[in-house]
BAGUTI-764809 format. One record per residue (C-alpha): x, y, z; residue in one letter; residue number from 1. Coordinates in steps of 0.25 Angstrom, whole numbers. Example, Ala and Ser with C-alpha at 12.3 -4.5 7.8 and 13.67 -1.06 7.14 Angstrom:
residues 2
SITE      xx      yy      zz   resn   resi
SITE      49     -18      31      a      1
SITE      55      -4      29      s      2
This chain:
residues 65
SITE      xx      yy      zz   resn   resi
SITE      95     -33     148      x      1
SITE      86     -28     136      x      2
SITE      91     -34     122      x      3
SITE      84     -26     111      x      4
SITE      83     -32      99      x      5
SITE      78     -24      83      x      6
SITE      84     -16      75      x      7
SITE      92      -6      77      x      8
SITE      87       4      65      x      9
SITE      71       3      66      x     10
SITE      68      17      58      x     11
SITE      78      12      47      x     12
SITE      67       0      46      x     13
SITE      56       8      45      x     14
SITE      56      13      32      x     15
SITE      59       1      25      x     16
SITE      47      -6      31      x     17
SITE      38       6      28      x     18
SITE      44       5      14      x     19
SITE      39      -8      13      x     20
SITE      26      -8      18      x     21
SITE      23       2       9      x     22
SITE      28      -5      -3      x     23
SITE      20     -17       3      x     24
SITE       7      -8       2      x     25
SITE       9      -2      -9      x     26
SITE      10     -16     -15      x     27
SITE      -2     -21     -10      x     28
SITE     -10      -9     -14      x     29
SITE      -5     -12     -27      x     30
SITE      -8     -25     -29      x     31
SITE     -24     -20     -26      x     32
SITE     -22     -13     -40      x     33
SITE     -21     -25     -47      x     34
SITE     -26     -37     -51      x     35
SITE     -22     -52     -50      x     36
SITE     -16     -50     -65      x     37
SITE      -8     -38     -62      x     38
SITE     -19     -29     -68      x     39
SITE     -21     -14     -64      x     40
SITE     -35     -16     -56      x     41
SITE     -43      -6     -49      x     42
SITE     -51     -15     -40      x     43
SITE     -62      -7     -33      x     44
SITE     -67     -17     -25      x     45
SITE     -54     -16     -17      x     46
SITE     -56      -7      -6      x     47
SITE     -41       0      -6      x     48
SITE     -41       1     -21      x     49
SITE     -54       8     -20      x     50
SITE     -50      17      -7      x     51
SITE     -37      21     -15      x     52
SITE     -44      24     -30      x     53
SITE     -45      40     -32      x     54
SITE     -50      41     -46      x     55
SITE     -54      31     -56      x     56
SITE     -58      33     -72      x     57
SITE     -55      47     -70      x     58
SITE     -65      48     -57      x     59
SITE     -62      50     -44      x     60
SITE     -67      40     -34      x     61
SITE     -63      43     -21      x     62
SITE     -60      56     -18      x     63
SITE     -52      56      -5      x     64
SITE     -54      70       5      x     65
């Protein structure tokens, strides 16, 4: 005989661990934009922030298309 053994919803699980890996990226994205003091910081050494920042002084920077 075959035992299986999990859980009995999977699909209910699902959105609930997508929900949270997105809050845990967007966390962690967050956390590029500020600095050790809890200062807003636009570091452009940081290759995400600089791949992710349009504009900047009222100039666009990267235009995407």
């Amino acid at each position: 005989g075959v035992t299986l053994v999990g859980h009995t919803n999977l699909p209910a699980l699902v959105a609930a661990d997508a929900s949270a890996l997105y809050a845990r990226n967007l966390l962690d994205f967050m956390k590029l934009l500020f600095d050790k003091d809890g200062t807003f910081s636009i570091n452009l050494e940081d290759d995400i922030v600089a791949a992710c920042l349009v504009c900047r002084d009222g100039q666009i920077v990267r235009k995407n298309g």
